[in-house]
N, C-alpha and C positions, 0 to 999 in steps of 0.2 A: 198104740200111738202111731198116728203117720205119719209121712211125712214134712207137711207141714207145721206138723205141731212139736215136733223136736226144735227143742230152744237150747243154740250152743252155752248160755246163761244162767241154767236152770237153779232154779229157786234153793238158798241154803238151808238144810233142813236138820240141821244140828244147832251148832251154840252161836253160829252168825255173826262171827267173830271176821278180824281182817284176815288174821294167818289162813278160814277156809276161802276167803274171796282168792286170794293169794295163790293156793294149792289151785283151784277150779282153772283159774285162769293159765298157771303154769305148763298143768293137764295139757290143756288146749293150745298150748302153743310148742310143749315136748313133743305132742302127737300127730303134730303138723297141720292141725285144723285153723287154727292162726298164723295166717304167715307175715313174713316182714314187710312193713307198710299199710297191713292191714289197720283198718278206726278203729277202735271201740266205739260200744250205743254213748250217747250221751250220760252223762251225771245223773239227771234226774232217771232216766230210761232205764240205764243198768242197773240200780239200787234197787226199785221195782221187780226189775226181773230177778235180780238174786235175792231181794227179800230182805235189805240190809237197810240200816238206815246208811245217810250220804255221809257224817263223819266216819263210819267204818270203812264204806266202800273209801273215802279219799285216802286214809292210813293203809289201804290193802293198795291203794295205785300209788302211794310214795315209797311204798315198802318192793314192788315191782321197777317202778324207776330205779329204786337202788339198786338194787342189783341188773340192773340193765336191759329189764323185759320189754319194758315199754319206753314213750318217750310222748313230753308235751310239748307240743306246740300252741305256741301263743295263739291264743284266737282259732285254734282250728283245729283242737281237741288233742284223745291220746289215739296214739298208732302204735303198733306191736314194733318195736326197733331192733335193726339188723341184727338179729342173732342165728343166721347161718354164720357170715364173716368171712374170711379166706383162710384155704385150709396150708395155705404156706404163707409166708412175710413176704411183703413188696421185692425188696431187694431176689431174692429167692425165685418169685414169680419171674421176673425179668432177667435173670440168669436160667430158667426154666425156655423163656420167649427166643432167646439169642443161639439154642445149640436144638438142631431137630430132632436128635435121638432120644428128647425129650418124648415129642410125641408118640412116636411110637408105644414108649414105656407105658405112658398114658393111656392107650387104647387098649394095651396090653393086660392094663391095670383095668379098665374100663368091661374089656369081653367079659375078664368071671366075676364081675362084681353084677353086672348085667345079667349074666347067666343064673346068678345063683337069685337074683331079686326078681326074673321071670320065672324062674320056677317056684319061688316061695308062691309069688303072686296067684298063678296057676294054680294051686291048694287052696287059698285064703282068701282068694277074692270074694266079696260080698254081693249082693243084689245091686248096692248102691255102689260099691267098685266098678260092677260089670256095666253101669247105666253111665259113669261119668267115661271108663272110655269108651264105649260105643260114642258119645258126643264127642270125643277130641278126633277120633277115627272119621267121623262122618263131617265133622269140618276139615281134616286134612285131605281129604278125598274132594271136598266142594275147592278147598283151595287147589288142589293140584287140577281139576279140569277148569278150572277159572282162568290158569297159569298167574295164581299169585304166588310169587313167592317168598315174599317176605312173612305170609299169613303161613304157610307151607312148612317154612320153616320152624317159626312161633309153634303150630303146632305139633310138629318133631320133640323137638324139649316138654314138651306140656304131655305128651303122652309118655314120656318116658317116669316124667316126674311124679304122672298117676300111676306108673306102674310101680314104681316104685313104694307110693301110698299103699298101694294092693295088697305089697311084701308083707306089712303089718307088721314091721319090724322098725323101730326107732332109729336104732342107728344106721339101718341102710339107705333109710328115707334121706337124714341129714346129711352120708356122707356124698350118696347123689348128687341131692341140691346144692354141694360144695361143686362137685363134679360138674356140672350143669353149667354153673356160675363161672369155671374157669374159661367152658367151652363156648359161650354165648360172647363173654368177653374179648374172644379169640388170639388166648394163650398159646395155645397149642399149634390151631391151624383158623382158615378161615373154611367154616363150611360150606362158601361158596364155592371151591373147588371142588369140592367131591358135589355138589351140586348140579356142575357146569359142566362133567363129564357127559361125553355123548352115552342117552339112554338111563345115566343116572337118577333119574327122577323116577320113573318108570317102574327100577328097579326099587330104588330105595321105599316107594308107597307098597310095595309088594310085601317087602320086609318088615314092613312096619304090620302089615296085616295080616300076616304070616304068626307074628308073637301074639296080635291083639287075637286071633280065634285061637292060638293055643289056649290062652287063658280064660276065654269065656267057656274053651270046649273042658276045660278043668285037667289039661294036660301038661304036666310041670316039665315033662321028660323032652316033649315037643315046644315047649314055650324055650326052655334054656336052650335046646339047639337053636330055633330060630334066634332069639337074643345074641347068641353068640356069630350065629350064621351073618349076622347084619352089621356087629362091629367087626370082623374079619372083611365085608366089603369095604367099609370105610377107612380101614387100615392101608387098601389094597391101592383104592381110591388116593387118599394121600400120598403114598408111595409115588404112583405116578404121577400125580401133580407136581411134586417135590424135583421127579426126575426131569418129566418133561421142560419147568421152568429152570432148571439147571443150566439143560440142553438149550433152550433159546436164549442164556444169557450168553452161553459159550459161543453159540453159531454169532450173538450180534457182536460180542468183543473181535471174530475174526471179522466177519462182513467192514467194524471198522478200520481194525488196522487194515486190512485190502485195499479200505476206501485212501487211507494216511500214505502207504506205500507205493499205491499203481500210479 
């Protein structure tokens, strides 16, 4: 079979009941191949493809809405509904945003969760792992000599999050994608800082392609060091950000009492 003929959909070939539409679709979205916000094909399209008639398919997608997989929108079909979610409560995230030593813990937490998911990834990666990051690699590289950096950044997250696909491990996939979501939201820090450091750009495309040829070279030993090699710079990065913007609030509190005094 090749590529294009793998169908995420594929035809039921048992008793074609809702509970297997149900299971299929579950699959595909424990495994990470549906993510949040994702459509589903149409009504008529999907029943086709699974082989089902449309009152079972719609009793397998009321049976997914209950329990919270999906979600319909009026007029504009079903979409896979938020089930990454936050991996701590509001209140909590924002008592997390208000003390720094937060962050830190975070990164902290971050180096061996990274480490051990580039090195799974390194063993496990597949043809078609190895083919989606060479793409998120080869646009972070056109973004960074482009100097976009918002695209730059975009794909920072997006390769980590296929590295973590790589892992072929379910729960390290999702606890990332939680990971990811705090850091995009910028709980912790804003990555523009460690961005904005002199040469940091530089370095950090280095890092980044430093894990990506561990992992296509099938080196788990060398992907985890690099992994960890890279959140130890962005750890290092914050730090001084943290410090430096310290130091310029203190120099401007005296600059004004100077100003209030002379």
């Amino acid at each position: 079979m090749t590529e294009d003929q793998i169908d995420l959909y594929a035809r039921i070939s048992h008793s074609r009941t809702a509970d297997e539409v149900v299971q299929q679709i579950e699959l595909l979205i424990l495994e990470g191949i549906l993510r949040d916000g994702d459509r589903l094909p149409g009504e008529r399209e999907l029943s086709k493809r699974f082989d089902v008639s449309r009152p079972i398919l719609r009793e397998a997608l009321k049976e997914l809405e209950t329990r919270g997989l999906v979600e319909s929108r009026h007029g504009g079909g079903t979409f896979i509904a938020g089930v990454v979610g936050e991996v701590f409560s509001r209140p909590l995230i924002e008592l997390i945003g208000r003390h720094h030593k937060a962050t830190q813990d975070y990164l902290e937490y971050r180096r061996e969760l990274e480490g051990l998911t580039a090195e799974l990834a390194a063993s496990r990666a597949t043809d078609f792992d190895r083919d989606i990051l060479t793409r998120i690699i080869e646009r972070m590289r056109t973004a960074h000599r482009d100097g976009d950096f918002n695209d730059e950044l975009a794909s920072d997250v997006e390769l980590h999050q296929a590295i973590g696909e790589s892992a072929h491990n379910i729960i390290l996939m999702h606890t990332l994608r939680a990971c990811y979501r705090l850091l995009t939201q910028g709980i912790f820090f804003h990555r523009n800082s460690v961005f904005d450091a002199p040469g940091a750009r530089d370095r950090l495309l280095a890092q980044h392609e430093a894990i990506y040829d561990a992992i296509i070279a099938g080196d788990p030993k060398a992907a985890k060091a690099a992994a960890q090699n890279h959140i130890d710079f962005v750890a290092a990065s914050t730090r001084e950000a943290e410090r430096t913007g310290e130091w310029a609030r203190i120099a401007r509190l005296r600059l004004r009492q100077r100003d209030q005094t002379g």
